[in-house]
N, C-alpha and C positions, 0 to 999 in steps of 0.2 A: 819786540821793539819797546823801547821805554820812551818816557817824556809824558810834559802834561797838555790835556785840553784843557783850554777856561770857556765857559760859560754863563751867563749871568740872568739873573730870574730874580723878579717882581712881583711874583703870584699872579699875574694876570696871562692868560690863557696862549697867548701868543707866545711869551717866555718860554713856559711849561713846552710849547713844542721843538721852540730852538736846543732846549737842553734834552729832550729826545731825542731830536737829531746827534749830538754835541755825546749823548752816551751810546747811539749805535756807531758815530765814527771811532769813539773810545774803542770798545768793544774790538771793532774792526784792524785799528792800530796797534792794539796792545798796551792803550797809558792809559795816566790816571787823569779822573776828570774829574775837574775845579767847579764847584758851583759855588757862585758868587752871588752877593747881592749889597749894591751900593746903600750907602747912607753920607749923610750930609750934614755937618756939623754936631753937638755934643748935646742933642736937646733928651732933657731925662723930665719926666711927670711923674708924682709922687701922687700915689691912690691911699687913701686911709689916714686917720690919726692916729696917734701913741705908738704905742707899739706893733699895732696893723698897720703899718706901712709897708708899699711894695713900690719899689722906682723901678721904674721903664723909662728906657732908653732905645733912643730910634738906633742905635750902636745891637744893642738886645732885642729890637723887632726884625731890623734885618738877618740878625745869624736868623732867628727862625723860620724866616724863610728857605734864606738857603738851607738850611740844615732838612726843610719839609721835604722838599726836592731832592734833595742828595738824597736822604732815605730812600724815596720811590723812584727812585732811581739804581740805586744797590743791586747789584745780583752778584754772587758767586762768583764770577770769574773778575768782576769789576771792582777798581778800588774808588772808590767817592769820597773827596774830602768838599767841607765847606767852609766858607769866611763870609765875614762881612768885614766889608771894604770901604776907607772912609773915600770921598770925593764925589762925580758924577755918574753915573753908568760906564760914559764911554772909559774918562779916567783908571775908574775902578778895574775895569776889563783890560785896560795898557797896564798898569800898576802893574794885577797882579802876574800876567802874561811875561813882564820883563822880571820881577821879583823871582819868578819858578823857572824863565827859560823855556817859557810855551814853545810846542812843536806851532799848537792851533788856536784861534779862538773863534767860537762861533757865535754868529750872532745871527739874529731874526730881521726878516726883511719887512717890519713894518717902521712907516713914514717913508719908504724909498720910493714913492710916488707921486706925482704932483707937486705943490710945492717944497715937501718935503727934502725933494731930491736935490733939489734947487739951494733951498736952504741950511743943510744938513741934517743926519740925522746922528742917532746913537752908529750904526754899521758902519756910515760914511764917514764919520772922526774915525772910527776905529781901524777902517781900510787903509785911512790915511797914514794914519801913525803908528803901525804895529809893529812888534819885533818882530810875528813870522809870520807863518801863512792864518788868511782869515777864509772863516767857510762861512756865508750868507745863507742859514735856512729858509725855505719857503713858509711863513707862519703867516700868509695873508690867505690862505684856503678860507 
């Protein structure tokens, strides 16, 4: 079967389990899985004078991320690409979902409780408004 998953990761621990999830359904389907990771606007910090300079860009913090993830993520049978995606998480995750023609996109079920659920979260934009199917991992253990 072909088609992609997207999933989207922050470095924070919760993420890291949705995109576990997000590469055993891979695995399981037969596509490729999208690790994303949003950024927000065009902010670059410049480290050093003269000619030691090195600019960082939150555009260049987030591939990193994702790029961390996609790697340990990688296995042999799987294909892992990454991006960093400009707008908000949820954004980022319709973006690129509708960009590729996502079969899936997976997202982690944290803030989906208490007010959160109430208010929206990152899942709940994305449940709302998605091109396909969405798979909510359990990342509140």
């Amino acid at each position: 079967m072909t088609g992609v998953i997207v999933v989207g990761v922050d470095g924070s621990e919760t993420a890291r389990k949705a995109a576990e999830s997000a590469r055993d359904l891979a695995l399981a389907l037969g596509t490729t899985l999208h690790v994303i990771t949003a950024f927000d606007g065009d902010h670059t910090v410049v480290f050093g004078t003269g000619s030691d300079q090195l600019a960082v860009s939150t555009e260049d913090n987030a591939e990193k991320v994702a790029r961390s993830v996609a790697v340990d993520l990688s296995t042999g049978e799987l294909k892992v690409a990454y991006f960093a995606v400009r707008g908000t998480p949820a954004q980022a995750l319709l973006k690129q979902a509708e960009k590729y023609d996502a079969r899936m996109i997976v997202v982690g079920n944290k803030r989906m409780q208490g007010i959160g659920r109430v208010l929206g979260s990152i899942a709940s934009s994305v449940a709302h408004n998605a091109p396909c199917d969405v798979y909510i991992a359990k990342t509140d253990i």
